[in-house]
C-alpha positions, 0 to 999 in steps of 0.5 A, a space after each residue: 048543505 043549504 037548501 036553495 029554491 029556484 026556477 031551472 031549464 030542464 030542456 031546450 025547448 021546455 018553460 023554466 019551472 021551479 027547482 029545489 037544490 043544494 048549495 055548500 056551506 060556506 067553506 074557510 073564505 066562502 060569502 053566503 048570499 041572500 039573492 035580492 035581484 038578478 038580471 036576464 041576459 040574453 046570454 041565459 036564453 042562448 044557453 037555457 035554449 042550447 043555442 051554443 050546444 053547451 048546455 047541462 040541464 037542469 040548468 039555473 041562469 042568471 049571472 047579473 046577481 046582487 044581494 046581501 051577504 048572509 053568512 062568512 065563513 071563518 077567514 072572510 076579510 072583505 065581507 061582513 053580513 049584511 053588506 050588499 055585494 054582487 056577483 058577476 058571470 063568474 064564480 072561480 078561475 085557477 088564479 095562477 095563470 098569466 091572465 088571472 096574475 094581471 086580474 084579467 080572470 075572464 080569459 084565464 088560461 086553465 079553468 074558469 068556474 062560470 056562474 051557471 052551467 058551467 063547474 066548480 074547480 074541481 071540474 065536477 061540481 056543476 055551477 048554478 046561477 042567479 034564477 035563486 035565493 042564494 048563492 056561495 062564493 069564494 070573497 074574492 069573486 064577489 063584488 062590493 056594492 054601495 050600501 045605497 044603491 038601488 040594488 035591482 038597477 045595479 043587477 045588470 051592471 055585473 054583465 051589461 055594464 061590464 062588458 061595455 065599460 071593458 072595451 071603452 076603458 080597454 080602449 082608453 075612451 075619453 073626452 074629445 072621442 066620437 064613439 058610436 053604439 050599434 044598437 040600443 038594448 041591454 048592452 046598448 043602452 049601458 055603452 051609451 052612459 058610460 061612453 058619455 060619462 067617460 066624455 066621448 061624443 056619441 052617435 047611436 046607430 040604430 034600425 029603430 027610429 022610435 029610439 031617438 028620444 031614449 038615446 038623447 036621454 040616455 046620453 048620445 049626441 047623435 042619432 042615426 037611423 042604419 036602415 037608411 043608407 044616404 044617412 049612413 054614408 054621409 058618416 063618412 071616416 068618423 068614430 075612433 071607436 065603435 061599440 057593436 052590441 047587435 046579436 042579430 046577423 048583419 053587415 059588420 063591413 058596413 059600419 066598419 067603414 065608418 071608422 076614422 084611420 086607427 078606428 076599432 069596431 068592437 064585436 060584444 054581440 054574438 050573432 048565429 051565423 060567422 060575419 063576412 068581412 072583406 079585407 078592403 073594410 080594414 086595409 085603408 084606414 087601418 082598422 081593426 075588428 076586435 071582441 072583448 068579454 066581460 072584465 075581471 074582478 078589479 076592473 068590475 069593482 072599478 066599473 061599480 064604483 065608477 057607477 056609483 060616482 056618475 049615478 050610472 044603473 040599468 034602465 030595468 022593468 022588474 019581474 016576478 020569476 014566474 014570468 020568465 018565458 015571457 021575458 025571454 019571448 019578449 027579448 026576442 022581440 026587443 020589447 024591454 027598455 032595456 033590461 028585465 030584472 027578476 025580483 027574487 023574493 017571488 020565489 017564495 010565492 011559487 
């Protein structure tokens, strides 16, 4: 067993605090992975707080990991050590199944082993995340990464990234399409890049006036203030594909009707309370409301490499572990452009 250090929930309501656990040694195929960096998802601090009342403790977040290959067990043949890999929000699936068969193991059908509070396949053996120094995965859930990458920029790729470049490409995105993003965060502000690079037209759609800039910067062609109605209305049937990254409750009716015939809204947020959408936001124009989650392994390394191609990372702020609550009371009130990064090297320190 390896030793690993790391900063765990032992409850919904108490700070993170250090913690000290057992990793298993690599086995025939397994990678050991030195942690570098690991992202903070939103995700994390719905769970740490049991805010979907699923959550084990104690319990170590984090599933946007990146870091070098440490260690390969005997049959390993895709990694060697000292490689920069990645790791996404998953560890294992049951590989059989119609889903995991067309490499779309985020929706497998049997068991899927996330990457913290979740289990191994054995169904018993509970999965720890990123907030680490290292990890264990089977090689072919784990990611390549190019070798010179700015590492702590790519962390959240393996969860914001993917989960927008998913749908756009789902959705067969390209030149000559006007897209539009609700909402210019973590997950926001990734669906802008890749939608613009992927040679959409894009209307970012936001509550807050003072992001206008980062949007232009970021890549999107328009800017519209939500709170304003007359502005929102004069959108008129205008995206084919409108990308909604809010978690936040708000009226999913209201941008729907903003989509052209055939349009999609696509739902990558999880608001708490169920939204209410009248029939009549869909029925004219065929619209459609879907959701999308994550990707799987090969369309994540297409995502990657995608990435790497177009110069794409994450706008990060890098943190030390220790101020991970702080992170996380920040999030709550937007104030991170656009993503946190925990610097796992502070783990050694605390």
């Amino acid at each position: 067993m390896t030793d690993t250090r790391a900063y765990a929930a032992f409850d919904a309501t108490s700070p993170l605090r250090p913690f000290s656990f057992s990793r298993r040694e690599p086995g025939q195929h397994d990678v050991l992975i030195e942690i570098l960096f690991c992202g903070v998802c939103h995700s994390d601090l719905h769970q740490v707080r049991n805010e979907w009342a699923s959550s084990s403790y104690p319990m170590v977040p984090g599933h946007e990991i990146v870091g070098r290959v440490a260690k390969v067990g005997p049959k390993v043949t895709r990694f060697a050590v000292g490689d920069s890999v990645g790791v996404g929000c998953f560890v294992d699936s049951c590989r059989t199944c119609p889903s995991c068969l067309k490499g779309q193991e985020q929706y497998c059908e049997v068991h899927i082993a996330f990457t913290y509070n979740g289990t191994e396949m054995d169904g018993k053996t509970r999965t720890q995340g990123g907030y680490s120094s290292q990890i264990v995965v089977d090689e072919n859930y784990v990611l390549r990464i190019a070798k010179e990458a700015p590492l702590d920029r790519v962390a959240p790729l393996l969860c914001a990234g993917i989960t927008t470049y998913s749908p756009l490409r789902h959705w067969k995105v390209t030149k000559g399409q006007k897209v539009a993003v609700l909402g210019l965060g973590g997950l926001g502000h990734m669906a802008v890049k890749y939608a613009a690079a992927l040679g959409a037209e894009v209307t970012l759609l936001s509550s807050s006036a003072s992001k206008k800039a980062d949007a232009a910067r970021l890549g999107a062609h328009d800017f519209v203030v939500t709170s304003d109605e007359a502005t929102l209305g004069k959108l008129g049937r205008r995206f084919n594909v409108l990308i909604d990254t809010v978690s936040a409750p708000h009226d999913i009716a209201r941008y729907a009707e903003t989509l052209a015939t055939d349009g999609v809204m696509v739902l990558l947020g999880v608001p708490e309370k169920p939204a209410l959408l009248p029939a009549f936001a869909l029925l004219p124009r065929r619209r459609s409301i879907a959701g999308s989650l994550i990707g799987g392994i090969k369309e994540t390394q297409e995502m990657l490499d995608f990435s790497a191609a177009h110069g794409i990372t994450a706008d990060v702020e890098t943190i030390p572990v220790r101020d991970i609550d702080k992170a996380y009371a920040r999030m709550l009130k937007g104030d991170v452009r656009y993503r946190f990064v925990i610097d796992t090297a502070s783990l050694k320190r605390d």
